[in-house]
FIMI-878442 format. One record per residue (C-alpha): y, x, z; residue in one letter. Coordinates in pm, whole numbers, plus 32768, in hexadecimal, padded with zeros to 4 digits. Layout:
// FIMI-878442
YXZa ...
END
This chain:
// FIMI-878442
5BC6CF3262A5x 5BDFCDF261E0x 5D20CD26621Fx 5D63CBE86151x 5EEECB716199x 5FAFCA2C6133x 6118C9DE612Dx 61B0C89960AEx 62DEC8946194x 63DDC8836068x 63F3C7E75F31x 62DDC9135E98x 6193C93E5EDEx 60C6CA675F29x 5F85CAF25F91x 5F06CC3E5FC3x 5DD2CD106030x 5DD0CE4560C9x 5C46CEF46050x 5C1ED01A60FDx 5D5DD0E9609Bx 5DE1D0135F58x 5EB2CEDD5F38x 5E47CD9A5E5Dx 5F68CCF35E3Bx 5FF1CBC15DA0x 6155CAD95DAAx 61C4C9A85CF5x 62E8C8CF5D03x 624CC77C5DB1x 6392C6A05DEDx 62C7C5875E9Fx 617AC5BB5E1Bx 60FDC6A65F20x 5FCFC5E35F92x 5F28C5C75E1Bx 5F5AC7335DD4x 5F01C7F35F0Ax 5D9EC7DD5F09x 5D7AC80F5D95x 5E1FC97E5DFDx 5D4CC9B15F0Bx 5C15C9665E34x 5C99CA4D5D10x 5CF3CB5E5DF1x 5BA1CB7D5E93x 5AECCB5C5D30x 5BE2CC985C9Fx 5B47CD245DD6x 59DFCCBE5DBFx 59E6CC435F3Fx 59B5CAF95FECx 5A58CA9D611Fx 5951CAD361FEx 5958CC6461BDx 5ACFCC6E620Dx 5B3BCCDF6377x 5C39CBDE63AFx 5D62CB266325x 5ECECB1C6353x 5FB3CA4662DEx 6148CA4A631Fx 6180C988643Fx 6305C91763F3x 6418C8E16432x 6439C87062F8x 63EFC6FF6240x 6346C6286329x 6270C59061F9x 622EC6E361A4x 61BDC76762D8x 60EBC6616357x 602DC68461EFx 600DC807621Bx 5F99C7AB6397x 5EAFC69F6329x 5E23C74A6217x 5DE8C89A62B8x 5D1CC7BE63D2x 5C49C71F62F9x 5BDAC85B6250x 5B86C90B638Bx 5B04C7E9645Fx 5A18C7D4632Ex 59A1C951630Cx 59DBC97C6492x 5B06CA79649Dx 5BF4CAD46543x 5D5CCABE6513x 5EC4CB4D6514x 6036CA9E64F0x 614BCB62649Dx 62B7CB2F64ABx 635CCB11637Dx 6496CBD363BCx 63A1CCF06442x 62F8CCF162F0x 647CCD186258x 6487CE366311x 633DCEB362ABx 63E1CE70614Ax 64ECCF1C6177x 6460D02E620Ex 6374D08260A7x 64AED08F600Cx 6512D1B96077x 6562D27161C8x 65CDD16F62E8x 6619D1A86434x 6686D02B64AEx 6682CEED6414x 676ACDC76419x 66A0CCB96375x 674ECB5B6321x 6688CA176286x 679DC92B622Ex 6705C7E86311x 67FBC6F56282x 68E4C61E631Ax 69D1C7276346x 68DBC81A6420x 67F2C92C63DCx 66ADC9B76488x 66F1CB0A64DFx 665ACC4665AEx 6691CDE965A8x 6593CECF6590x 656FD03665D6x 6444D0ED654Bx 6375D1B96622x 6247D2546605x 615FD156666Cx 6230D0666583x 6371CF6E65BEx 63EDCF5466FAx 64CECE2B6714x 661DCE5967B6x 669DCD0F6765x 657ACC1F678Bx 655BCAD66663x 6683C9CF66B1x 675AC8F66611x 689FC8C4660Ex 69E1C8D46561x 6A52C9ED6457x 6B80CA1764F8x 6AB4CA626677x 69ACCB2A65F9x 6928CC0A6712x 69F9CD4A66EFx 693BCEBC66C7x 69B6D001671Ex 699DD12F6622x 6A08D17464BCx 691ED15663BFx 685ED02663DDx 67B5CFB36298x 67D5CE2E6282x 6737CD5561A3x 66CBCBFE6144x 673DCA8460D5x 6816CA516214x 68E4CB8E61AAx 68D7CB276045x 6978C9C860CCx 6A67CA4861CDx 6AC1CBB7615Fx 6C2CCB986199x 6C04CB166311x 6AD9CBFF6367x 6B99CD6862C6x 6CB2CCC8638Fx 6BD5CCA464A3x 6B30CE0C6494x 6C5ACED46434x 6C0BD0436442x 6A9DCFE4648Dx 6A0FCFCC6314x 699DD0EB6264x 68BCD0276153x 6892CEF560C3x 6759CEAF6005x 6775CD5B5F46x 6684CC7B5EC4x 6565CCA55FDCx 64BBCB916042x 6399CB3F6164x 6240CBBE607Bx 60BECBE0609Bx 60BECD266060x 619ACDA061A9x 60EECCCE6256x 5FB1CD446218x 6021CEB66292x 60A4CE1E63CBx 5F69CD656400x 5E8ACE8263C9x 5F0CCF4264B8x 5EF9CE2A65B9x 5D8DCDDA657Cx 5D41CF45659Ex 5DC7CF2C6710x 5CD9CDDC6751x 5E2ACCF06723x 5D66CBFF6655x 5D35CA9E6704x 5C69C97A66F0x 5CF8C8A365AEx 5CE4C77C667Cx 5E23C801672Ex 5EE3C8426620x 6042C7A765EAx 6179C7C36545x 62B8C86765CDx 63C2C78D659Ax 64C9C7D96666x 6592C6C065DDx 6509C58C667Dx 65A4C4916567x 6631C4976458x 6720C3446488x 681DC31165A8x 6866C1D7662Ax 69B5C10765E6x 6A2DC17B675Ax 69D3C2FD6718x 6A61C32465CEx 
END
C-alpha cells in the first residue's frame, strides 16, 4: 500500500508516505508559509520514492482541529492532488494522530491529548488503544482547561501544546489520573499516515470532493456582547 499524508495544522509542516512497509518522511518549521512549501514536499517525497501520484492508493491529510489557515491548505491541497490522479481520500483528527504519537513512544494504554486552541481553551479528546486501533472515550471538543472532560483510571499518558500551555490547571484537573507526560509532540504526517493506512485498508477512503476540515471552533473572534 502506498499512502501519501499532509499535515499543516500548526506552525510546522510535514508530509509523509507510507511505501509498502517504510516511512518517507519529512517536517519543517513553516510559520505562515505553508501554502509555498507543501507541494515542494510532496513533489520531493515522491521523487526520493521514484512514484507519481497516480500509483499511490490514496491520500490523507490531518483534518484539524488545529489552524484554520492551516487546515483548509492541507484540505485544499490534498483535493487537488487526488481530484487530479482520481483517488481517494482520508481525514484524520489531529488529536488522534497525538495519540498515535504518543503511542510510538513507548507503551500506552490511554491518551489525554491537548492542542492549546487559544483564547484561553484547548481542543482535547482520550483515547484508549485497542486492537483494531484508538477508540475514543472522550470524543474532539473544546472547551476550557479548567472543564476538561474528566477520565477514570491511573495512568493516562497526556501530551501536546494544550498541556504544554495549561499544565498546572490540567495535572490539577487529572489528579491521580497521569502516569506520563510526553512533551514536545505535535499533530505530524507521519502518524497520520499510520492512521490512514489502516483506514483505507477497511475501504474508509472517500470521494475528495467531500472532504473538509474539522474545526470544531466555529470562530475565532467573539462579538462585543459575548466577550
Amino acid at each position: 500500500m502506498k499512502i501519501l499524508a499532509l499535515d499543516t495544522s500548526t506552525e510546522y509542516c510535514s508530509v509523509a508516505l507510507l511505501w509498502d512497509s517504510e516511512i518517507l518522511n519529512q517536517e519543517i518549521l513553516a510559520e505562515q508559509r505553508h501554502s509555498e512549501l507543501i507541494l515542494p514536499m510532496v513533489r520531493h517525497t515522491l521523487d526520493e520514492a521514484g512514484l507519481t501520484l497516480r500509483q499511490l492508493d490514496g491520500i490523507a491529510f490531518g483534518s484539524g482541529p488545529g489552524s484554520f489557515t492551516g487546515l483548509r491548505i492541507a484540505c485544499g491541497v490534498t483535493q487537488g492532488l487526488a481530484l487530479g490522479a482520481d483517488l481517494p481520500v482520508i481525514g484524520i483528527c489531529t488529536l488522534e494522530a497525538l495519540a498515535q504519537d504518543a503511542g510510538e513512544k513507548g507503551t500506552v494504554a490511554g491518551v489525554i491529548a491537548a492542542l492549546d486552541a487559544r483564547m484561553s481553551e484547548i481542543y482535547h479528546a482520550a483515547y484508549k488503544r485497542t486492537a483494531d486501533g484508538w477508540l475514543p472515550v472522550s470524543e474532539p471538543a473544546l472547551c476550557s482547561p479548567h472543564n476538561a472532560p474528566l477520565v477514570s483510571g491511573n495512568d493516562w499518558t497526556v501530551c501536546g501544546s494544550g498541556f504544554g500551555m495549561y499544565e498546572e490547571i490540567l495535572r490539577s484537573r487529572y489528579h491521580g489520573c497521569i502516569g506520563h507526560v510526553i512533551s514536545g509532540l505535535r499533530p505530524n504526517a507521519r502518524a497520520i499516515v499510520q492512521l490512514a493506512a489502516a483506514e483505507f485498508r477497511k475501504g474508509s477512503g472517500i470521494d475528495p470532493a467531500h472532504a473538509a476540515p474539522l474545526y470544531i471552533r466555529n470562530k475565532v473572534a467573539l462579538k462585543e456582547k459575548e466577550r
